[in-house]
N, C-alpha and C positions, 0 to 999 in steps of 0.2 A: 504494500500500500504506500501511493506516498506519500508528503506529508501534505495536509492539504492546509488553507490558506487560513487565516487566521478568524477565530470565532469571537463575536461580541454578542454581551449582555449589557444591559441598562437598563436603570429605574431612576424615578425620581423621590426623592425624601422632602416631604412636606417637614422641613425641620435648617437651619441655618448653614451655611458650610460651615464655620468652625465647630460648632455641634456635632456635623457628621466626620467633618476632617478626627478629631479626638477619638470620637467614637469607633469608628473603622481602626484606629492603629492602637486603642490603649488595650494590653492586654487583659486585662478582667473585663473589659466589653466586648472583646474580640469570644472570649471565652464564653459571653449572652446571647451571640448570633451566629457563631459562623457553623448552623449546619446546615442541610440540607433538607431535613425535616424532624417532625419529635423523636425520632427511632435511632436519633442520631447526637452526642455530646463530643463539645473540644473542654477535655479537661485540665487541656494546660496550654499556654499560648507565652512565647518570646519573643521580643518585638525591637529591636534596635533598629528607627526607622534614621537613619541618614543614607549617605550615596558608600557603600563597601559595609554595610551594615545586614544582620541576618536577621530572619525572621523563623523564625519553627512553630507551629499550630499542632495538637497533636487533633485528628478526629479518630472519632470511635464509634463502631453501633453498643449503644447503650446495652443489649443483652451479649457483649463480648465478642461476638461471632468476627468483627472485624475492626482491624481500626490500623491509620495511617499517621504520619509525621508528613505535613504541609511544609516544606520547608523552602527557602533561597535567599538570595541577595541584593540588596536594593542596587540597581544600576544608575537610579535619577531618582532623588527626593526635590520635588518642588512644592513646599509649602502652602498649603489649598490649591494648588493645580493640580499635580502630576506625581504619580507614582510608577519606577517601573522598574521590574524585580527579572531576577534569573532563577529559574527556578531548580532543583538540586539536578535534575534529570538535562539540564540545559535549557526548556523551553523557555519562553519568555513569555511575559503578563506586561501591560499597560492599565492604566487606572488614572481617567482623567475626572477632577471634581470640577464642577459649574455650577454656578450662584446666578437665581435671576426671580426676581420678587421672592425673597427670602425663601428659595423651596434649592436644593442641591440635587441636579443630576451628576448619576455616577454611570461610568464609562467605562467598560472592564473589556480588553481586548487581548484573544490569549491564544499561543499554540495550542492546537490539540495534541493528544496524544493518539498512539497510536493503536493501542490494544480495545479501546472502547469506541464506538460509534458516534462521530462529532456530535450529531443531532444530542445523543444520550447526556454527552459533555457539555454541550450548552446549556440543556436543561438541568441539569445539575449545581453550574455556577449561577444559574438564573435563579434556581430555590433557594440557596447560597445571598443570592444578592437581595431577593427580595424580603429574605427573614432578617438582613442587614435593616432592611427599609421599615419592616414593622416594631423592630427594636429602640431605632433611633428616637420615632416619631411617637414612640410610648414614652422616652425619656428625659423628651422635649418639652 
């Protein structure tokens, strides 16, 4: 297979950008939202967000059956713009934040991989994004 072109998710957060710029990178918030659905916990999240800086998220299915280390390195920190990581496998991630009447769209554009079906991958980081968005905008 080969690799194919790169996959974007986005949502909007009825909630500030430095609201959600904090929220998205502080670890004990990251540890509130980053799964995919309730069958699913991050019980541990590290976060050194500058440019040569690492991040590791660990995810789990909540009854043990599976669970992963989210990990890579920040390539570009821009301060409520721009985030953009490597991720440990090599791929790469982009995450662009925008402000406009106090609401933040977030911009997540990412290689896929190769062993699971883009489509599946999308929707994945889009459940991902979207429990991002019902987190923030509870906290707001």
């Amino acid at each position: 297979m080969t690799q194919a072109s790169k996959i974007t998710v986005e949502a909007t957060a009825n909630a500030p950008l430095e609201k959600v710029w904090k929220a998205w990178n502080t670890p004990n918030d990251i540890m509130q939202w980053n799964t995919p659905d309730p069958s699913w916990h991050c019980p541990s999240s590290e976060n050194d967000l500058r440019t040569g800086g690492k991040f590791k998220n660990r995810m789990e299915a909540k009854d043990g059956s599976f669970g992963f280390d989210f990990e890579g390195v920040y390539d570009k920190v821009e301060l409520h713009k721009e985030i953009t990581y490597t991720m440990a496998d090599g791929r790469r991630a982009t995450t662009l934040f925008t402000e406009q009447n106090g609401k933040t769209n977030i911009e997540t554009m990412f290689d896929p991989e190769t062993e699971n079906d883009p489509e599946f991958q999308k929707q994945g980081w889009q459940a991902i994004l979207d429990n991002f968005v019902k987190y923030v905008e509870s906290i707001h």
